[in-house]
C-alpha positions in Angstrom: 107.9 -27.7 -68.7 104.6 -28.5 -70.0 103.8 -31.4 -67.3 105.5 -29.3 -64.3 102.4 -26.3 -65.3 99.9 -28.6 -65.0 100.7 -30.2 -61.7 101.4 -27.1 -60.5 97.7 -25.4 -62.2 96.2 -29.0 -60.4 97.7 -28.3 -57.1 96.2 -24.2 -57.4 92.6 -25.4 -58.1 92.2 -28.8 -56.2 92.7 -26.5 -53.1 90.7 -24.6 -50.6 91.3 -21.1 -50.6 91.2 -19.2 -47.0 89.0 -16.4 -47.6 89.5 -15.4 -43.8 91.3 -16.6 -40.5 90.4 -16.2 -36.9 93.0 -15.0 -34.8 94.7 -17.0 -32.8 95.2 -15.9 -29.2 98.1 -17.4 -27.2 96.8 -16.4 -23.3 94.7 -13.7 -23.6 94.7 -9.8 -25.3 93.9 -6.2 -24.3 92.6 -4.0 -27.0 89.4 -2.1 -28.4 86.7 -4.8 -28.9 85.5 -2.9 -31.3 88.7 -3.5 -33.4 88.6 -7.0 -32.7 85.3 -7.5 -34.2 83.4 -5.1 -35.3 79.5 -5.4 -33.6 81.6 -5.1 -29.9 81.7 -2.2 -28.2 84.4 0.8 -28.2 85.5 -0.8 -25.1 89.2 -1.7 -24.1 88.3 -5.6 -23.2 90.0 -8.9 -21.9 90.1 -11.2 -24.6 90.6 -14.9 -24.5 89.9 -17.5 -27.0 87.2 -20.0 -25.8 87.8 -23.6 -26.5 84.3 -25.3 -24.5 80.7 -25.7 -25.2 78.3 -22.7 -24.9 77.0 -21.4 -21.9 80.5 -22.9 -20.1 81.6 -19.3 -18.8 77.9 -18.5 -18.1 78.0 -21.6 -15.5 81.7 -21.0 -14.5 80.6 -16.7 -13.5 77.3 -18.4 -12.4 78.6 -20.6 -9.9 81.9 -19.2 -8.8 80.5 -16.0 -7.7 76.7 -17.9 -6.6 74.5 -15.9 -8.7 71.7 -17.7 -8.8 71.3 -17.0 -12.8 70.5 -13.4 -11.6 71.8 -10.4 -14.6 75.4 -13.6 -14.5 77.0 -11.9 -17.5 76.3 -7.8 -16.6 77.9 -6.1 -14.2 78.9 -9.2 -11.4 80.6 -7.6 -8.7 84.4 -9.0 -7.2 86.7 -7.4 -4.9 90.3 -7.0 -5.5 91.9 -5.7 -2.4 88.6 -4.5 -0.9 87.8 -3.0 -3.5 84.7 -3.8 -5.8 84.3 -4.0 -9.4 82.0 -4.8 -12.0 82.5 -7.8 -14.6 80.6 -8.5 -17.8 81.3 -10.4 -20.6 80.0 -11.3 -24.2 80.6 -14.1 -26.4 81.7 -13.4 -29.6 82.4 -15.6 -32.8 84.8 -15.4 -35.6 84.9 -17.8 -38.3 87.5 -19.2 -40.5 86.4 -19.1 -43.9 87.4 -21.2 -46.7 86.8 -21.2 -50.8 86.3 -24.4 -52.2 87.9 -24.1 -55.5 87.3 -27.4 -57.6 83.4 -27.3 -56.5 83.0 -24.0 -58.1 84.9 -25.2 -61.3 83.0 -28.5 -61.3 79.8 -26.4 -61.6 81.0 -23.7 -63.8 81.8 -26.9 -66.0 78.2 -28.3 -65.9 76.7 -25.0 -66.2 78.6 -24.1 -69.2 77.6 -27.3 -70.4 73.6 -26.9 -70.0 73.5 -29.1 -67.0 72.2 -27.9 -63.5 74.6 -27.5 -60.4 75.6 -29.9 -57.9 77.1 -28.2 -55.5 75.7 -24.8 -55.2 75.9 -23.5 -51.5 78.7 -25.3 -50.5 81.6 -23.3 -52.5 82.3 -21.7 -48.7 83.4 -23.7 -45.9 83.4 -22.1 -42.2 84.3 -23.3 -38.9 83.6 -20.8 -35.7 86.2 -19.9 -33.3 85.0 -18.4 -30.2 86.5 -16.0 -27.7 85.1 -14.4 -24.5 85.5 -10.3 -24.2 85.7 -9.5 -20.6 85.1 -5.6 -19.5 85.5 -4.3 -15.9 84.6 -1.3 -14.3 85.3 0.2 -10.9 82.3 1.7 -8.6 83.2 5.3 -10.9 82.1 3.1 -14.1 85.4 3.6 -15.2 87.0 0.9 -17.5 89.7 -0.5 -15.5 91.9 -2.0 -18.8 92.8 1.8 -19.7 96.5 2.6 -19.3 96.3 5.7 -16.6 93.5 3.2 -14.3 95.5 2.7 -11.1 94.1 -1.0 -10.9 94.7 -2.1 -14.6 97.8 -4.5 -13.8 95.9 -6.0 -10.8 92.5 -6.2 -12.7 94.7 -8.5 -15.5 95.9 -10.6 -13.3 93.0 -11.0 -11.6 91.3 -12.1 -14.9 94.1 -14.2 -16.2 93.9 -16.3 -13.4 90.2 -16.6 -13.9 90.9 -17.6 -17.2 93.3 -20.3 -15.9 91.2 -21.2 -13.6 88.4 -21.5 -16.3 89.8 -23.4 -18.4 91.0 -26.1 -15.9 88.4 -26.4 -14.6 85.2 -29.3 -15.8 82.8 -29.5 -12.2 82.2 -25.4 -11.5 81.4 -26.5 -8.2 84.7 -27.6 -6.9 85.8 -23.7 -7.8 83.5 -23.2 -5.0 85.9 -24.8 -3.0 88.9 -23.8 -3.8 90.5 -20.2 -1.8 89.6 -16.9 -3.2 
């Protein structure tokens, strides 16, 4: 019983402890930004995780729409139907976060034992997740991902397949190309 405790203490501090996990979004979600992560908007957004570089979507809305890197992520018009709306978009990052456990028992050891510590600074480990939150607004400014906008269903699928489209795509340029 004695030996099962200790493997079992061993395994409990020779681990890393997730402090906190990014969400993990399958295609895409609609919700309050603002719940999502808390220095967004009060905005009911589009929001899709972002596997690529930085700057990626900036050249993909850049170049799809020919924007000349004139005001690319405020307010870029598209039509849907003849009708026009407005698209802007922030990148946002969430971070998993991680507790490494036998580094901050290491130096709790040397400290308790007069000696300085090793590894202070790297008890947390993160890695950044990023995601793109994608508002649209009709020529009235209002939002068109409420539930009562006439346009809402259109609007997502207009963005989902910008998303698809996105993240198929590596040369921006041959979505100039391709029919709108």
């Amino acid at each position: 019983m004695k030996r099962i405790t200790t493997i079992v203490l061993l395994l409990c501090f020779m681990s890393c402890v997730p402090v906190r996990i990014a969400p993990k979004i399958e295609s895409h979600k609609i919700m309050v930004a603002k719940k999502f992560k808390r220095q967004l908007p009060r905005e009911t957004s589009f929001i899709f995780e972002d596997p690529k570089d930085a700057y990626e979507f900036y050249d993909y809305i850049n170049t799809k729409f020919q924007l000349n890197d004139l005001d690319v992520d405020l307010n870029t018009p598209f039509q849907i139907e003849g009708e026009t709306f407005f698209l802007s978009y922030q990148e946002a990052e969430i971070s998993d976060k991680t507790l490494n456990v036998p580094l901050v028992l290491i130096d709790a050891k040397r400290d308790g034992s007069g000696n300085s510590r090793l590894f202070e600074g790297q008890y947390v480990s993160r890695k950044g997740n990023w995601y793109l939150v994608l508002n649209v607004y009709d020529e009235a400014l209002k939002n068109c991902l409420l539930e009562d906008h006439p346009y809402k269903d259109k609007v997502i699928n207009y963005l989902e397949n910008m998303r698809i489209e996105y993240l198929s795509t590596s040369n921006y340029l041959d979505v100039l190309f391709s029919a709108k």
